[in-house]
C-alpha positions as CSV (number, residue, x, y, z in Angstrom):
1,X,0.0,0.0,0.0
2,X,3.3,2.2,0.9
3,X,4.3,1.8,-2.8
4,X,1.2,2.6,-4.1
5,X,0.5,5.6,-2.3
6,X,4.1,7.0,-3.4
7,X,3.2,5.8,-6.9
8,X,0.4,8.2,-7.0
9,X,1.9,10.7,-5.4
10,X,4.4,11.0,-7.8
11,X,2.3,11.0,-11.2
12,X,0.1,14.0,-9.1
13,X,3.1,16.2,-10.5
14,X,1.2,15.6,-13.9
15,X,-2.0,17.9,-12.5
16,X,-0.2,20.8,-12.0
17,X,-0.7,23.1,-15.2
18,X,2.4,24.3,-15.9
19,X,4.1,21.4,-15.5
20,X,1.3,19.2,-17.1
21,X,1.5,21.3,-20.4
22,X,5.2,21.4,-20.4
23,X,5.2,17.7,-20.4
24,X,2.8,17.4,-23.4
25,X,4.6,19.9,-25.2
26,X,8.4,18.6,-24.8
27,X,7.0,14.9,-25.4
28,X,5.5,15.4,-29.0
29,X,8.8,17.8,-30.0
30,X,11.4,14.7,-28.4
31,X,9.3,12.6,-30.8
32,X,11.0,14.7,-33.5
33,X,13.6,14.7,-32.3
34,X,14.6,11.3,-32.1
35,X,13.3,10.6,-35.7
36,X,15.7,13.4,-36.9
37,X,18.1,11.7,-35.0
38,X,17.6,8.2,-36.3
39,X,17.4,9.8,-39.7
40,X,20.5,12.3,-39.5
41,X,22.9,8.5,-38.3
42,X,21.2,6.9,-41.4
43,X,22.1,9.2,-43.9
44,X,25.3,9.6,-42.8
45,X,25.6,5.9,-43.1
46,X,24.5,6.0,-46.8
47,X,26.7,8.8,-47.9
48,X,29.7,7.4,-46.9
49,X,29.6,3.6,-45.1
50,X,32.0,4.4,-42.7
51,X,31.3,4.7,-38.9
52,X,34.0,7.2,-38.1
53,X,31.3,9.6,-40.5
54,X,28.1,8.3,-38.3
55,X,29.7,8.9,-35.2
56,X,31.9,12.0,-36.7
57,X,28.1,13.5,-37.4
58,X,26.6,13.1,-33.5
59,X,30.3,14.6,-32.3
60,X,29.2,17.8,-34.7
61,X,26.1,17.7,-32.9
62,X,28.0,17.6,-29.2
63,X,30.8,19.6,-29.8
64,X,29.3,22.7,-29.5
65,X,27.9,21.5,-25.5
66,X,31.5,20.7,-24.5
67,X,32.5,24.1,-25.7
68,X,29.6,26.2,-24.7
69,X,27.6,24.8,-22.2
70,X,28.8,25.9,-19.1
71,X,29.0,29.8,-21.0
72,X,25.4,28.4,-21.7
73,X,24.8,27.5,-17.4
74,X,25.9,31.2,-16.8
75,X,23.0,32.6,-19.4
76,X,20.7,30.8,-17.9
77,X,21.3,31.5,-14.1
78,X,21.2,34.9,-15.3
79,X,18.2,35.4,-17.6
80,X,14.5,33.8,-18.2
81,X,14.9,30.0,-18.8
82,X,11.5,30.0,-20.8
83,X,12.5,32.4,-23.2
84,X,15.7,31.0,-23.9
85,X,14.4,27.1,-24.4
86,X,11.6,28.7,-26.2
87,X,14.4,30.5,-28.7
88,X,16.2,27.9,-29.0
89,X,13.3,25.7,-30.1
90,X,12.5,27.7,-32.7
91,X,16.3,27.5,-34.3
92,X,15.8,23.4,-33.7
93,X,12.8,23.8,-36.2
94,X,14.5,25.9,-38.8
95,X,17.6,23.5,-39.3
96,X,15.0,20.3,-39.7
97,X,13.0,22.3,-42.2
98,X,16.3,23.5,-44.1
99,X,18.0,19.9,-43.8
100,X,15.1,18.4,-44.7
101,X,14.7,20.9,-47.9
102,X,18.6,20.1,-48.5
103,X,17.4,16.1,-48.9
104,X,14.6,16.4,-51.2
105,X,15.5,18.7,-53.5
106,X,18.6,16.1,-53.9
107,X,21.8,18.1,-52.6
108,X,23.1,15.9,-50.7
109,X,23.7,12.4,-52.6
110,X,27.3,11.5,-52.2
111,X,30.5,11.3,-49.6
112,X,31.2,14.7,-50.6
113,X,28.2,16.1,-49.4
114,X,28.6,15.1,-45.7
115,X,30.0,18.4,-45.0
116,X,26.8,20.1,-45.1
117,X,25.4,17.7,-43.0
118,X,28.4,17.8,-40.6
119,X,28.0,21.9,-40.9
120,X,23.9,21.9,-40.1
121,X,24.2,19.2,-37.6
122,X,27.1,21.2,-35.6
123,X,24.7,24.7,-36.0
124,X,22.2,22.6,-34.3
125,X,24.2,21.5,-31.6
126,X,25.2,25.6,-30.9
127,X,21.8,26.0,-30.4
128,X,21.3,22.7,-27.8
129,X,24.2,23.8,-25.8
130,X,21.6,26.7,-24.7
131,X,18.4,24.8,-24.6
132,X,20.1,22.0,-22.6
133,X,21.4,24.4,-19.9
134,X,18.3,26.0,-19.9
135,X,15.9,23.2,-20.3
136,X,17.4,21.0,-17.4
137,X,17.1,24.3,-14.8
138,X,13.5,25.3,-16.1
139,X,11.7,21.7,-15.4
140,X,12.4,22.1,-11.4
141,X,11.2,25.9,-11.3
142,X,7.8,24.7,-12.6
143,X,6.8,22.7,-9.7
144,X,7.3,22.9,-6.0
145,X,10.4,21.4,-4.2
146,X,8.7,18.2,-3.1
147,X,7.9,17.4,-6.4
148,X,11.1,17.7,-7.7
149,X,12.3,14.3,-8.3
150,X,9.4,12.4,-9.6
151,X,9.4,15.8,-11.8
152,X,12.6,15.0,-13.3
153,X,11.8,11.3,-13.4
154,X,8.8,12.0,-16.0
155,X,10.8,14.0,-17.8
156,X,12.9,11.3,-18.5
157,X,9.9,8.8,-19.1
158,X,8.4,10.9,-22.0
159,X,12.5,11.4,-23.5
160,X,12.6,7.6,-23.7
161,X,8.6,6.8,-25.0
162,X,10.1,9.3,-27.2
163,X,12.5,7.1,-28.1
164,X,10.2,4.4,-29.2
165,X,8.1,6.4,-30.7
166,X,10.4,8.9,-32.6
167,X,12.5,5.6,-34.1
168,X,9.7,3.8,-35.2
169,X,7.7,6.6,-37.1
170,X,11.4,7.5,-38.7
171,X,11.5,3.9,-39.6
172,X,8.4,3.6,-41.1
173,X,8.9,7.5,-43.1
174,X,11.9,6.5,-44.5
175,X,11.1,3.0,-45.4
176,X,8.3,4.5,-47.3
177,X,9.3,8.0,-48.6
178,X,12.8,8.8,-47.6
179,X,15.2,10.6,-45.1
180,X,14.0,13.5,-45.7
181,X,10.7,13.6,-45.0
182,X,12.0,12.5,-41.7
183,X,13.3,15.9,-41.2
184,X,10.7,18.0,-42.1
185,X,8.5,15.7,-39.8
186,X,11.0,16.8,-36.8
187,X,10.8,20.3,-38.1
188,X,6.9,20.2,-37.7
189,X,6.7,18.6,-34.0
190,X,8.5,21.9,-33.0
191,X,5.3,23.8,-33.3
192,X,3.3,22.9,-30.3
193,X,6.1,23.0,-28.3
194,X,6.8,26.3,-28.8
195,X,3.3,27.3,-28.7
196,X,3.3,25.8,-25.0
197,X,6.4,27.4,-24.1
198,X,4.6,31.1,-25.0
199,X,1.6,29.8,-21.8
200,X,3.6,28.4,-19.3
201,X,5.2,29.9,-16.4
202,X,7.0,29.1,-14.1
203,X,6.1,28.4,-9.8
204,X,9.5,29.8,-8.8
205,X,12.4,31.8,-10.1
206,X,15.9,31.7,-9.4
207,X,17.1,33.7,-12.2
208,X,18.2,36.5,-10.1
209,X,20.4,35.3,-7.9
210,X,23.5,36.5,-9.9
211,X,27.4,35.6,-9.0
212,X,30.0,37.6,-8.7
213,X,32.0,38.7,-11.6
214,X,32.0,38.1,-15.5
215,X,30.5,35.4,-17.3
216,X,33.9,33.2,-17.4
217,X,34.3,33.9,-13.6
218,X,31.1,32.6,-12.9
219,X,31.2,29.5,-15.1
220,X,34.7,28.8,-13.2
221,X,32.4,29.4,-9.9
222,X,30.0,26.6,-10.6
223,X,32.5,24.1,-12.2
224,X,34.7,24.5,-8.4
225,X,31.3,24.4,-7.0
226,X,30.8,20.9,-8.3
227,X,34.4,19.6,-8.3
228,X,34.0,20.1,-4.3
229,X,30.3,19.1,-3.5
230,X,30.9,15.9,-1.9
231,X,27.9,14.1,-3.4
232,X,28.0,15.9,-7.1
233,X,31.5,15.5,-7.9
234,X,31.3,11.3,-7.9
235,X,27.8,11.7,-9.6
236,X,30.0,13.6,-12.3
237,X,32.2,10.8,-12.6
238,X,29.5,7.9,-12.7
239,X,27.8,10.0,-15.4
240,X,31.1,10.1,-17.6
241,X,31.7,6.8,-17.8
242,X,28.0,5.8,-18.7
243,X,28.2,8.0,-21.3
244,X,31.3,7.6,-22.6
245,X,31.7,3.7,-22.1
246,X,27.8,2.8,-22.3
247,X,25.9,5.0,-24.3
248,X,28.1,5.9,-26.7
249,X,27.3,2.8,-28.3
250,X,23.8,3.9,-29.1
251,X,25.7,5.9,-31.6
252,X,27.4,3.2,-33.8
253,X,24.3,1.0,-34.0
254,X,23.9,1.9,-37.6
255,X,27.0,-0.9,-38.8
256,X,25.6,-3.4,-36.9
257,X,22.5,-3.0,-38.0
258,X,24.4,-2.9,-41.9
259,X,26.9,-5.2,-41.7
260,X,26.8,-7.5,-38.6
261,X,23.1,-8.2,-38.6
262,X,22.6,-7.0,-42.4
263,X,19.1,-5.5,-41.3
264,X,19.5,-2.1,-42.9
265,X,16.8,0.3,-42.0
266,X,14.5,-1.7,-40.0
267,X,17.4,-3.4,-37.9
268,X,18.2,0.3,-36.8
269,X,15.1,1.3,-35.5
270,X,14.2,-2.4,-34.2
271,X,17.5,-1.6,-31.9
272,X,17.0,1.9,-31.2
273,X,12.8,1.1,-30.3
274,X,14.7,-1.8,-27.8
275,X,16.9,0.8,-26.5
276,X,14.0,2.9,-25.9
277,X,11.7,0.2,-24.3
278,X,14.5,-0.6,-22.2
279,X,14.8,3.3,-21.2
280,X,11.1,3.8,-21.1
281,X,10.7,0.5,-18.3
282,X,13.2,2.4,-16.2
283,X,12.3,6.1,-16.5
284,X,8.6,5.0,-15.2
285,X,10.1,3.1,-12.2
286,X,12.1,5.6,-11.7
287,X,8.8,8.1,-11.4
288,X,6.7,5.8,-9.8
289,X,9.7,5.3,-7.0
290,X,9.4,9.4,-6.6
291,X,12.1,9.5,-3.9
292,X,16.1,10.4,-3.7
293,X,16.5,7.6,-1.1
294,X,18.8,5.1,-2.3
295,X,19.1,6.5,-5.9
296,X,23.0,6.3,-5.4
297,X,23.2,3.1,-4.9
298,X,20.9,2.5,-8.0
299,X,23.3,4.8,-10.3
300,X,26.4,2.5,-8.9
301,X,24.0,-0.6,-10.3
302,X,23.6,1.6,-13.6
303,X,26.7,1.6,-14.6
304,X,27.6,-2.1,-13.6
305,X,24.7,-3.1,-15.8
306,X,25.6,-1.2,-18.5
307,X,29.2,-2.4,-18.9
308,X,27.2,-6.1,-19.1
309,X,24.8,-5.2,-21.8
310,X,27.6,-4.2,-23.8
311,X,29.0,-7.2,-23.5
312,X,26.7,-9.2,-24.2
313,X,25.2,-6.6,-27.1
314,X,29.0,-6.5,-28.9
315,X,29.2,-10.6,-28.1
316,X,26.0,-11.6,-30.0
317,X,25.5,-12.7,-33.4
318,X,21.6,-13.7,-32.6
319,X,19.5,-10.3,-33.1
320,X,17.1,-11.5,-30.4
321,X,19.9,-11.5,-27.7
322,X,21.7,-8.3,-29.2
323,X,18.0,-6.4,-28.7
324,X,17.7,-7.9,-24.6
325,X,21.0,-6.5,-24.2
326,X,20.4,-3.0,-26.3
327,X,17.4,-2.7,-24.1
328,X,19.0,-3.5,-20.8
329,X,21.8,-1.1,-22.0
330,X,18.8,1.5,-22.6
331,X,17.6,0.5,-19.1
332,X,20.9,1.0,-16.8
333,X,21.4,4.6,-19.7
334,X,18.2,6.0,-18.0
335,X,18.7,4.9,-14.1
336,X,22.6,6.6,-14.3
337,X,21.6,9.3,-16.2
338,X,18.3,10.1,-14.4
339,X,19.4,9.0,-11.0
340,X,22.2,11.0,-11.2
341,X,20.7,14.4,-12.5
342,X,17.6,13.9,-10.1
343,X,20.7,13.9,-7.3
344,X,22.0,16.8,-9.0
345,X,18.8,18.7,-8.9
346,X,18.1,18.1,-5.4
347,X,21.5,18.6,-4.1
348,X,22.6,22.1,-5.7
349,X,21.9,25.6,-4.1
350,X,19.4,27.0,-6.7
351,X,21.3,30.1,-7.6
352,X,24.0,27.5,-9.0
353,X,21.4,25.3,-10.8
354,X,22.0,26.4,-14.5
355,X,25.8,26.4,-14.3
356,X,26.3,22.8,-12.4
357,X,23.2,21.5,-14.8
358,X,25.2,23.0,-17.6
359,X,27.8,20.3,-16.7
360,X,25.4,17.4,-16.7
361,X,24.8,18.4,-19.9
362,X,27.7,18.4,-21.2
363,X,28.7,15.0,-20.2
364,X,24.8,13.6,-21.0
365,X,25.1,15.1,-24.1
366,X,28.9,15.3,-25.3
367,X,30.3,11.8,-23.3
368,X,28.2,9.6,-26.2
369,X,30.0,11.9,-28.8
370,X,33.2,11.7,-27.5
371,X,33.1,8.3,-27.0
372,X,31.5,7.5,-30.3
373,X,33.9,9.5,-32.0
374,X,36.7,6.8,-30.3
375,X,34.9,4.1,-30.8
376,X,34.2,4.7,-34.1
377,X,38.0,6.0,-35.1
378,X,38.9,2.4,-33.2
379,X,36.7,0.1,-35.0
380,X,37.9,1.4,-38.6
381,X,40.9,0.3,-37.7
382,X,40.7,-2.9,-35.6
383,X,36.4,-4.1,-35.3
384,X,33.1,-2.6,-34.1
385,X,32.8,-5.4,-32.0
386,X,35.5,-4.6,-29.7
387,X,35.5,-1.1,-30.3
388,X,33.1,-0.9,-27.9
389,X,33.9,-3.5,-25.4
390,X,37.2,-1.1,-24.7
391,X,33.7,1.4,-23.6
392,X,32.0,-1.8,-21.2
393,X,35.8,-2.0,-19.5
394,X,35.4,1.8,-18.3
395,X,32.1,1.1,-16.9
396,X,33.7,-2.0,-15.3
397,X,37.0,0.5,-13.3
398,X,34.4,3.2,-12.9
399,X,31.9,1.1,-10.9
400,X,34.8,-0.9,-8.6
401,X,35.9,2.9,-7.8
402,X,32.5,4.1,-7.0
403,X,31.4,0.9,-4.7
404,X,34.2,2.2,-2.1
405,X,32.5,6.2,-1.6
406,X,29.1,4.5,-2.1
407,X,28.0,5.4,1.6
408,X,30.0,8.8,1.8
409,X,28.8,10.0,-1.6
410,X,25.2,8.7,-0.3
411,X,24.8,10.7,2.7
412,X,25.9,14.1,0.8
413,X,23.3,13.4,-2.3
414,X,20.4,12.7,-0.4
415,X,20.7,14.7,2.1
416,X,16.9,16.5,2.8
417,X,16.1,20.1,1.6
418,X,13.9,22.6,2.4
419,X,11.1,23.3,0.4
């Protein structure tokens, strides 16, 4: 009855207005998303059949978050988090309409033409190094404190249904019309997001608590901040070496589906809809659990699993077993990277919120990038297979680091917070 009652509790985050609308809006735009995502790998894949070029294409996406986000963290302790996401939402939509434009009209049909989708891809990831920074500090300002973690937990369950549902209309677009008309269906699942992001407003503000000094000082401040918070600085790590060792792999899937399982279009999205199940399993548990207690431990269990699914994922030549371990990899992706921002969120001061959130996501976002980048570079020269295995062994060191601070780390993370 316990579990139930915290079940329910949790979900009652979807009645408040602000946040309830928020949630509708970012869920049908993440659909987009993750179709222009799935489309963007598979079209790099056909211009040039190399996976340095696939994962060459999500590091010009990245990029841009390791270099700008925590300038981005400053803006948006500084300034209105609505307007900026809501900006920045409306430069997402132009780049799907003009890449999708780019496609169709048939200018880009050969290796030499990855360039202007390396050149559109890395505009777009300018323009996410702002919306990330402000996007992770805007969900907790739209509902009260105690709602804060099951707040962030739904978050991440309508990212991953996004995830099965994003893959699987991009599937079904291309499969029947082409990679284009993927794009312009991202570039139309902008609008009413941004329409939502013009009614909402926010419960709380913490905007104008400004630091000290210029904009470079100030990202400085909240990067020592984190380096010295006993409980954020090891959530840090355990988020590096999920994303760089784990997720990373999400990135290359598009020569396995190709050439290991020679499944072309449909293998990708049956792999990236298992990754997303996986994810979308574990973002609802995570909601329905609506608590911080004991969510370090969980991250430490995160990143053990994930080293395993790779594994087994880079192990398997039977597509049933590869999808179980894509999806468990999707699974332990969600409960590090969700346990440990929901740690994040309710551990910082909020007048640091946009600058330490700014480096969650730069690792969220820029560790699968980095690391696909590697792996990718690695597996032209030696195998895909282990290519990414080298990723499973960081998990692997990471976690038998972590399991010795578990308690010390656990007692500075979930530490309770006034409302």
């Amino acid at each position: 009855m316990t579990g139930l009652r915290e079940s329910s509790a949790a979900f009652d985050v979807l009645l408040q207005r602000n946040f309830g609308l928020y949630t509708l809006g970012g869920a049908i735009s993440l659909f987009g998303m993750w179709a222009h995502k799935l489309a963007a790998a598979w079209l790099a894949w056909q211009l040039t059949q190399s996976s340095f070029w696939v994962g060459a294409v999500a590091f010009c996406e990245l990029i841009p978050t390791l270099l700008l986000t925590a300038y981005a963290g400053v803006i948006a302790d500084r300034y209105d988090r609505r307007i900026i996401t809501l900006v920045s939402q409306i430069l997402g939509m132009l780049q799907a309409f003009l890449l999708g434009c780019l496609v169709l009209s048939g200018r880009l049909n050969g290796p030499e033409d990855i360039w202007w989708l390396l050149g559109l891809t890395f505009f777009l990831g300018v323009v996410w190094a702002f919306n990330t920074a402000a996007r992770l500090s805007l969900v907790p300002n739209l509902v009260e404190q105690r709602f804060m973690p099951p707040a962030v937990a739904i978050n991440s369950v309508m990212f991953n249904l996004a995830r099965i549902i994003g893959p699987a209309v991009a599937g079904l677009i291309m499969a029947g019309w082409g990679v284009g008309e993927a794009f312009i269906f991202n570039g139309v699942t902008f609008v009413g997001f941004i329409v939502v992001l013009l009614i909402v407003r926010p419960v709380r503000s913490e905007e104008s608590r400004k630091g000290k000094g210029g904009a470079l000082a100030q990202s400085l401040e909240g990067f020592s901040y984190a380096r010295n918070h006993p409980g954020i600085r090891p959530m840090l790590l355990m988020l590096i070496a999920i994303a760089l060792g784990g997720k990373a792999t999400l990135e290359l899937l598009p020569e396995f589906a190709d050439h290991i399982f020679q499944r072309g279009t449909s293998g990708l999205a049956e792999m990236t809809v298992a990754a997303g199940v996986g994810a979308l399993i574990a973002a609802v548990w995570l909601a329905g659990r609506g608590r911080v207690e004991g969510l370090t431990r969980l991250v430490g269990f995160a990143v053990l699993a994930a080293a395993i699914a790779v594994i087994g994922f880079a192990a398997s030549d039977w597509f049933p077993l590869a999808l179980a371990s894509i999806a468990l990899l999707g699974a332990a992706g969600v409960i590090g990277g969700t346990g440990t921002q929901t740690l994040m969120q309710h551990a910082v001061d909020g007048g640091m919120r946009g600058r330490v959130m700014s480096l969650y996501g730069v690792v969220h976002r820029g560790g699968p990038a980095v690391g696909a980048l590697a792996m990718g570079a690695l597996a032209d020269l030696i195998s895909i297979r282990f290519a990414v295995c080298a990723g499973a062994l960081l998990c692997l060191g990471t976690w038998l680091w972590f399991a010795r601070r578990l308690s010390a780390t656990a007692a500075a993370a979930e530490a309770p917070r006034p409302d």
